[in-house]
Structures are given as C-alpha cells and as structure tokens.
C-alpha positions in Angstrom: 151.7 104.4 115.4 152.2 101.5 113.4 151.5 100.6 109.5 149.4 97.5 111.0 147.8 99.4 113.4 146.5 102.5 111.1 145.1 99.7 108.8 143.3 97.6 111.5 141.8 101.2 112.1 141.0 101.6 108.6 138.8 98.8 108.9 137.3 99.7 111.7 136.1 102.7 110.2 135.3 101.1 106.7 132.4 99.0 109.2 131.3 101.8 111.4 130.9 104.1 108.3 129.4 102.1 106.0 126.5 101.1 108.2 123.6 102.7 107.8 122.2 105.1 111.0 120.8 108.3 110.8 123.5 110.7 109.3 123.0 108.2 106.1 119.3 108.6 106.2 119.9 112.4 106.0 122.4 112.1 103.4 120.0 110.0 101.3 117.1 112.1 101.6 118.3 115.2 100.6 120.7 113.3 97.8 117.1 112.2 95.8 115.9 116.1 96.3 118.7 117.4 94.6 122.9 116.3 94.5 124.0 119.5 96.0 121.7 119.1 99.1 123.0 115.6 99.8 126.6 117.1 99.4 125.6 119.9 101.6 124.3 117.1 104.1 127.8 115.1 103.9 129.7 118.4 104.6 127.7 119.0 107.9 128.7 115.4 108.6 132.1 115.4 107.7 132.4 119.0 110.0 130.7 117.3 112.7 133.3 114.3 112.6 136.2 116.9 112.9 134.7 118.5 116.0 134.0 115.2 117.2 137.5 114.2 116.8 139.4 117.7 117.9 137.4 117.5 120.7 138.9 113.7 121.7 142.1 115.4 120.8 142.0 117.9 123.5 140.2 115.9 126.3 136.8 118.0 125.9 134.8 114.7 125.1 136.7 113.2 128.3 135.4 116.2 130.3 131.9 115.9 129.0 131.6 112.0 129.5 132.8 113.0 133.3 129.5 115.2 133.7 126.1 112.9 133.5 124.3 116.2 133.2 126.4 117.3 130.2 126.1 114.1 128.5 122.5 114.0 129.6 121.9 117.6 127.8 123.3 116.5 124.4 121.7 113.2 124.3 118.0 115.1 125.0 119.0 117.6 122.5 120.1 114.5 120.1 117.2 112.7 120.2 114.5 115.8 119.9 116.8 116.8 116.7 116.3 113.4 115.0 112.4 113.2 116.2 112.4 117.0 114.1 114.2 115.0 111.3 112.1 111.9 111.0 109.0 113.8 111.3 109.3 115.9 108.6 110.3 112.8 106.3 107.1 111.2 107.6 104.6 114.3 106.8 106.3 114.1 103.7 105.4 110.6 103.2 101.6 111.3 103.7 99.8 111.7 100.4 98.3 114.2 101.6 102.0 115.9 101.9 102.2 115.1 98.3 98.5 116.5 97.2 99.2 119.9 99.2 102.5 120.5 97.3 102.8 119.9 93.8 106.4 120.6 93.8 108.3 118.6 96.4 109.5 120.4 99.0 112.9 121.1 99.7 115.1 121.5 103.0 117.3 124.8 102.5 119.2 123.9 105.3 120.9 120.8 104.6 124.0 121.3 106.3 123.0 122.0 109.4 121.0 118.8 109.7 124.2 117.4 108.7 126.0 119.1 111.2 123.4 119.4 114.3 122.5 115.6 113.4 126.0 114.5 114.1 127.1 116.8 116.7 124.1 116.1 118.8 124.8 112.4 118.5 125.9 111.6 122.0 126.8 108.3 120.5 129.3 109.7 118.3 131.2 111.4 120.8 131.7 108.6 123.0 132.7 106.2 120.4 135.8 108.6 119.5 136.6 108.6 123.1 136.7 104.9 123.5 137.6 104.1 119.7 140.8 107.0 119.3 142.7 105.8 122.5 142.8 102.4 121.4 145.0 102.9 118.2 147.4 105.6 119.4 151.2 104.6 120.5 151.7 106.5 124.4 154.5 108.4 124.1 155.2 111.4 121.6 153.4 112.6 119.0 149.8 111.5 120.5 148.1 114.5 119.4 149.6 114.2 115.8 148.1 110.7 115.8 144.9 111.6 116.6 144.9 114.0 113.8 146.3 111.3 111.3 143.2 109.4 112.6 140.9 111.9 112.2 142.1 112.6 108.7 142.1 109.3 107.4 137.9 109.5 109.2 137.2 112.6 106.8 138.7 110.9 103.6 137.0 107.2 104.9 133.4 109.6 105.3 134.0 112.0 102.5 134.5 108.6 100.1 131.8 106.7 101.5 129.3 109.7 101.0 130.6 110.1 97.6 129.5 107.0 96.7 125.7 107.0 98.2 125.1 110.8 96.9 126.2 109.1 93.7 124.4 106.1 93.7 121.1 108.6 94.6 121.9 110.4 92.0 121.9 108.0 89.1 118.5 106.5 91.1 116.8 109.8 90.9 114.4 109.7 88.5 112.7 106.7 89.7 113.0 107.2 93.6 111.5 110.7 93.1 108.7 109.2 91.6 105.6 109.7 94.2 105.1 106.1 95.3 109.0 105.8 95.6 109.3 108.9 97.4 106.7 108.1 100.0 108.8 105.3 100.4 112.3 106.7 101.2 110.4 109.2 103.1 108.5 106.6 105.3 111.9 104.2 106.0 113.7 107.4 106.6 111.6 108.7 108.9 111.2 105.9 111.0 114.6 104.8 110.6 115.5 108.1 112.7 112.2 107.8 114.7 113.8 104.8 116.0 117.2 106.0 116.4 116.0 108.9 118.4 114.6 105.9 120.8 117.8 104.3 121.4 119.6 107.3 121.8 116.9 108.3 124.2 117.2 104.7 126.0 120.6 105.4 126.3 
C-alpha cells in the first residue's frame, strides 16, 4: 500500500466519521449524563469497528453479505436496537420523564449500546466490505493491510470521539439544564427513530 493511498483513505474516513448518524447520537447523550458514560459509549464503538473490520479481514462479512437471511437477521436486529435507543431518549424528553425523576436518569450500560449499536449496524459491515478492498495493494501482505487500515479507523474514531465527549463536556452545565435536555433528548431520539427506518428500508 502506498503513502498516497493510506492518505486518500484517511480522508475517507475523516468524512464518514465525522458525520453525524447514530453511534454519535449515543456518544452525545450519554457524554451530557456524565464524561465516563460517553467514553464508555465510544469504547463500545471503537470495539465494534474492530470486529467490523477483523471480520472484513477474514472474509466473515463476505460470507454474511452472501446469505440474504443473515444480512436480513442483523439488519432486523439493528433497527429494533436503535428503535430501543431512540425511545428511551424520547420518554426522557417528555416532561413528564422529567417530573417523575428528579434526578436524571442514567444508562448503566453504556457500552453495550456502544457496542450492540454498531455491531447491529448492517450498514457498517458492508461499508468495510466495499470500502477495505478498495485501498489494499493484491499481492502480499493483504491481511497486514487491512489491519494498518483498521488501526488507523480506531485512532481516526478514538480522536474524533475525543473531541465530541469533550466538547459535551465543557457544554454540560447548560445542555443538562431541563429545557436543553429535553432537547438533545428529542433530536436524539428521533435522529435514531429515523435511522432505524432507513436501516429497516434497506
């Protein structure tokens, strides 16, 4: 693999990161609960990328995108996951919610929404099996390519998350104010609402 070509993957990356879907809507709303949830979050993400991309390594995600059923099974699974997800931000952007629990309620799980969030992203496991191929050199060394791929992906995610748990962080105070909090919890919530949709749509 070339200099020019790890870089034009870099950027890649950099686009598909930095855009905002649903593991960034789970990062950001347990980042204003507390910093070590939305660090917890980015960890379930970050493991979720590596199985992602070991899996592209070894041809599993070639197997699975053979089988319609298989793909079929994870994308159901997907979308029912992020419905769960956006769900609970919306109760929790009821004023009732807010009325019923003086102290806000916290997920103590989120990693695995992290994790199962990603994973069950059917999305995310084709795009490494379209997006990997398409920087690595035939030849020798493929599967050591790959891996330089998938570690410059965990630095890329591990940076980017950095960032937004920090930038959530310093914004704390005044988005866990109730009328703020409704309001991350409402765009959240039917920001994966309407991921769960296209993911269900295919």
């Amino acid at each position: 693999m070339t200099f020019e070509r790890w870089l034009a993957f870099v950027g890649v990356m950099l686009v598909l990161v930095c855009t905002p879907g649903p593991d960034f809507a789970v990062v950001v709303r347990h980042a204003i609960e507390d910093r070590r949830h939305g660090v917890g979050a980015a960890a379930g993400i970050v493991t979720g990328l590596a199985v992602h991309t070991t899996a592209a390594a070894v041809g599993l995600s070639a197997l699975v995108a053979a089988h319609p059923g298989v793909l079929t099974g994870i994308r159901v699974a997907g979308a029912a996951y992020l419905v769960l997800l956006g769900f609970q931000a919306l109760r929790s952007a009821l004023p009732a919610a807010r009325e019923a629990h003086a102290t806000p309620q916290r997920s103590g799980r989120p990693y695995v929404d992290g994790l199962a969030g990603n994973l069950l992203n059917p999305k995310a496991l084709l795009l490494f099996l379209g997006l990997l191929p398409q920087f690595v050199t035939p030849g020798r060394g493929v599967v050591g390519q790959i891996l330089l791929l998938a570690a410059t992906i965990v630095v890329i995610v591990v940076l980017w998350y950095a960032l937004v748990i920090g930038v959530a962080g310093r914004s704390r105070g005044r988005l866990r104010r109730p009328g703020a909090r409704r309001a991350v919890n409402a765009v959240t919530g039917t920001a994966l609402m309407a991921v769960a949709t296209t993911v269900m749509l295919g």
